[in-house]
N, C-alpha and C positions, 0 to 999 in steps of 0.2 A: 776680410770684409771690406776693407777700403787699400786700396794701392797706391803708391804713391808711384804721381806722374809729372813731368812738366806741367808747371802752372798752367803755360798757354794751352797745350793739350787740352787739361784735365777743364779749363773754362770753353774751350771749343766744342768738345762732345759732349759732357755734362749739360752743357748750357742748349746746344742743340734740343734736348729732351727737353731741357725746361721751358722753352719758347713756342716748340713744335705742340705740345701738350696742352698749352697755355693758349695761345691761338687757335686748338680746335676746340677746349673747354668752356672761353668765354662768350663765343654765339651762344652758345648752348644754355647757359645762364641767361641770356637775355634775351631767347626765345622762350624757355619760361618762365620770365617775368612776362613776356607779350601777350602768353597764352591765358596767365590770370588777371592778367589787367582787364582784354577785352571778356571774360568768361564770367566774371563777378564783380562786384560794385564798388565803387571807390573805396566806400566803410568797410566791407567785407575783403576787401584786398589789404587793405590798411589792419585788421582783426590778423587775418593770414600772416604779414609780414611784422607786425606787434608779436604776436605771440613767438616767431622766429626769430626776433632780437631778443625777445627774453631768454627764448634758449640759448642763445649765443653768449650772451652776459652770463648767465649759469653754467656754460661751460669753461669760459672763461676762467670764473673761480672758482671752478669746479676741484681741482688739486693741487690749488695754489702754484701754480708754478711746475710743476714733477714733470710734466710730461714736456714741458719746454725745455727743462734741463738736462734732460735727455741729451741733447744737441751740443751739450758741453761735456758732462761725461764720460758718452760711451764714445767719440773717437780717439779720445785719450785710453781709454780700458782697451780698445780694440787695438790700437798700433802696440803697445805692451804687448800684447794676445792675454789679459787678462779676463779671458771670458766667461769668468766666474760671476766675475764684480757686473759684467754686463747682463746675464742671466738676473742675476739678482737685482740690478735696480729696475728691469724691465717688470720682474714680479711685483716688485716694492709697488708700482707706478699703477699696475693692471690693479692689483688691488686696492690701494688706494679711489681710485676710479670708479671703480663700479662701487664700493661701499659708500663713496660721496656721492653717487648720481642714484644709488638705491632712499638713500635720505632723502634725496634734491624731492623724485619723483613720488616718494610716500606722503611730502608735505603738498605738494602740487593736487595729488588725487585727495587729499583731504580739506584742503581749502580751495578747492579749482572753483568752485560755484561762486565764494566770497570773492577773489578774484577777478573774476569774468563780470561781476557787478559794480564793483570799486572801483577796478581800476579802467578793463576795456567797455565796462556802462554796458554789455549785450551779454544776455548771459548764455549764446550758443559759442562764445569765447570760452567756458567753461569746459564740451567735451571735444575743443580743439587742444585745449592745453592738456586734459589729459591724455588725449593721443600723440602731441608731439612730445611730451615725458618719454614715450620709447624712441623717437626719434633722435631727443638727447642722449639717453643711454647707448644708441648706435652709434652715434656721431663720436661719442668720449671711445669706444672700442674702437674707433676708425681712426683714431687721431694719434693711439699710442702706434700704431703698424705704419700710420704714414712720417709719425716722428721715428722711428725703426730705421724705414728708407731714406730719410734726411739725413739723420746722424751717419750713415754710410755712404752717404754722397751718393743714392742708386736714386737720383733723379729719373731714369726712366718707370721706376714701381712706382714712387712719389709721385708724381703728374698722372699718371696712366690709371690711378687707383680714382683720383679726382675726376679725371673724367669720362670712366666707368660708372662712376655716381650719378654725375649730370648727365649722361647720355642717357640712361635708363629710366632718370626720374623725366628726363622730357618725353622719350619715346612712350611712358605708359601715361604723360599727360597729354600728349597729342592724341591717342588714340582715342581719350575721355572727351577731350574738348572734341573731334569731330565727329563721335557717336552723341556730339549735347546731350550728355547724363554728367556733365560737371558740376560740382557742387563744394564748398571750403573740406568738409568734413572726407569726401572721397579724393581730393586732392590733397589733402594730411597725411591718410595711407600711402597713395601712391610715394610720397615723400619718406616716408618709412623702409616702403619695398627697396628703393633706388640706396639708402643708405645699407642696406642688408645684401643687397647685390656687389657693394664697393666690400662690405667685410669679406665674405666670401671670397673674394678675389683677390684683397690685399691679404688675407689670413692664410691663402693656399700657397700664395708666394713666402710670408715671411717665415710658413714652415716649411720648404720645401729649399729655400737657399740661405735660410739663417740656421731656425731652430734643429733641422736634422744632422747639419755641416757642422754648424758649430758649439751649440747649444747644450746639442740633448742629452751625452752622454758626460755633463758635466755636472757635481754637485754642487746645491746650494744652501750656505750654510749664511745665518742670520751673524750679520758684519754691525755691530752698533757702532763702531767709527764712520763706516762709510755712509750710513744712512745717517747722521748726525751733521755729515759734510756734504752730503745729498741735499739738506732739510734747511742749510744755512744758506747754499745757494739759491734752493728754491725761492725764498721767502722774498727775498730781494728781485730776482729774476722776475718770478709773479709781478711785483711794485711797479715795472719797468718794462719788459719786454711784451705785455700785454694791455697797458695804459691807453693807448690811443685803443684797442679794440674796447675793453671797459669803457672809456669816456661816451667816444661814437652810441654803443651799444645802451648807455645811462642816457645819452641827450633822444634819442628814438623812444625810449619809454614818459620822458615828461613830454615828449611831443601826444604820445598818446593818452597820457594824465591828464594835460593839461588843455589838448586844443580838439581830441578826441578822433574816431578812428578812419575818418576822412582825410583828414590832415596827416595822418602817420600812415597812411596810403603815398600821398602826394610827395610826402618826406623819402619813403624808402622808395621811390623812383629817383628822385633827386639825388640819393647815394650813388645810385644804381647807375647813373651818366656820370657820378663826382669820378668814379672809382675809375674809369675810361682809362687813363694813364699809366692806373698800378698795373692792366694789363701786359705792359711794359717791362715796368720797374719791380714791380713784388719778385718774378722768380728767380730774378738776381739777387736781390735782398734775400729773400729764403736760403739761397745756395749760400750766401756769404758766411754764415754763422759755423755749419761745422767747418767751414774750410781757414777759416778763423782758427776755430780750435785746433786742427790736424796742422797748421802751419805753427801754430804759437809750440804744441807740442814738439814741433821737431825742431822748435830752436830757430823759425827763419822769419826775425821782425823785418828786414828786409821788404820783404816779399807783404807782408802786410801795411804796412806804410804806403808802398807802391800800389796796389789796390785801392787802399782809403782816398790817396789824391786825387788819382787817374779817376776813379768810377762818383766824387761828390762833382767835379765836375760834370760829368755826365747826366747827371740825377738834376742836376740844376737847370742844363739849357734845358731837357724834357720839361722840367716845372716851368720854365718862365713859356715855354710856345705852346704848351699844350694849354694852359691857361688865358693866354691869347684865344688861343682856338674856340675853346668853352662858353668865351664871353660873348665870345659874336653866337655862335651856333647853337647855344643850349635850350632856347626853346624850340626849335627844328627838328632838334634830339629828342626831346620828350614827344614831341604827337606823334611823327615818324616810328620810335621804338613802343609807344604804351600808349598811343593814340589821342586825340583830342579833349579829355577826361582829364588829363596831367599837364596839359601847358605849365600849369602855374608851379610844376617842378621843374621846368627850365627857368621858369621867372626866379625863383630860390637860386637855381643855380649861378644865376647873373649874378645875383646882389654877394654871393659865397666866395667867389673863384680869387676878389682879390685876398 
């Protein structure tokens, strides 16, 4: 499952996917953000992207942690060739998932109306939430296959899976928006279909070069030390590895509590130009974590140290010029990308960026 290669190799080709993927993913994302910005109303865009931050919070803590520890785990089980333990915590993780996203979405379809009043003030927020409920439970089945390809360093499934997703959910929104029969509620589905197309295609992969190779013909017997050691790092990893997406994901919902669903329109554009630079920097970050692990496990601190130095400077000069950049150009960004509607998410941007 994972090989061991020269460092510089192993960041040259891997990284190749990760950039190449990532660069054709994020137009793509930000032509459908274009497409619903001009297609529907600030409020109703702002309703749209409120109820997809709450899904994102919800998935978030959706299994505490399990599916990020993935990342830690399994390339330490796979270099051993312990691919019992790896079998088994992928189970452990799949079901945990769906049993917490089956809760998530029972309590959603049962207070969705109280909801949609309280908190987003409209209450056709009510049969959006309950269709994006299946949207999260795709998205948590997508997230264990793409943490799969992570923890084995197959950066090309990883990125390729991601933007299988966003290619499919813009090609079936462009079709909508130029036949103008676009509406919140048929662009919900479509955002459903696009995530059901990424399982399908991350799930033929991870049976067809994981589960059949190495997987299938291996038992799985219930290990209560391992899941005990699973469960401890979880808890912690949860607390930490996913805190800036929790906080982000809590400050978008008192924007929509509190200032209501025009302003959390304005707000999720305003991410949407912040995030410009992770385009960059995330799928370095992403790649570092198992290669973190598969170095720490073969004993080479070395080689970790040297990383950490060489790449925080790097991450720094990106922060101080792209931030430059921001300051001067963030409102040109907003009408240019989401039109004349959003200025005043580049005006946000200005006052943020220091």
């Amino acid at each position: 499952m994972i090989t061991e290669e020269n460092l510089a190799k192993k960041f040259i080709g891997k990284g190749f996917w990760l950039y190449l993927f990532t660069f054709l993913s994020a137009p793509l994302a930000y032509i459908t953000k274009m497409i619903l910005s001009r297609d529907v109303s600030v409020a109703e865009f702002g309703i749209f992207y409120g109820i997809v931050s709450l899904i994102t919070l919800l998935s978030a803590l959706n299994d505490l942690g399990g599916t990020e520890s993935l990342n830690y785990f399994l390339p330490k089980y796979i270099i051993r060739k312990e691919y019992w333990k790896v079998k088994y915590l992928l189970w452990l993780v799949f079901r945990l998932q769906i049993f917490s996203s089956l809760v998530i979405i029972g309590i959603i379809f049962l207070f969705g109306d109280t909801i949609a009043l309280v908190h987003f003030k409209d209450i056709q927020a009510s049969e959006m939430l309950r269709i994006m409920s299946m949207f999260f439970l795709g998205s948590n089945i997508l997230h264990i296959c793409t943490a799969l390809f992570s923890a084995t360093q197959n950066t090309k499934l990883q990125k390729s899976t991601e933007f299988v997703r966003l290619a499919s959910t813009l090609a079936l929104m462009a079709g909508i928006f130029f036949l103008d029969i676009g509406n919140l509620i048929l662009y919900a589905w479509i955002w459903i279909l696009g995530v059901l197309i990424a399982i399908l295609f991350a799930g033929f992969f991870a049976y067809q070069k994981y589960y059949i190779i190495y997987l299938k013909n291996i038992p799985t017997e219930k290990d209560v030390i391992l899941r005990k050691d699973f469960i401890k790092y979880a808890i912690p990893t949860f607390l930490t590895a996913n805190i800036s997406l929790i906080l982000s994901q809590i400050d978008a919902q008192l924007v929509t509590g509190i200032l209501g669903n025009e302003a959390q329109g304005l707000y999720s554009n305003y991410l949407s130009i912040m995030t410009l630079p992770f385009i960059v920097i995330a799928p370095i970050m992403a790649f570092l974590f198992p290669v973190f692990t598969e170095l720490h496990s073969r004993g080479n601190t070395e080689k970790i140290l040297f990383l950490y130095k060489n790449l925080m400077l790097y991450f720094a000069i990106i922060a101080i010029w792209v931030s430059f950049f921001l300051f001067q150009t963030g409102k040109n960004w907003a009408e240019i990308l989401f039109g004349a509607s959003y200025i005043e998410s580049g005006i946000i941007l200005q006052y943020s960026v220091p």
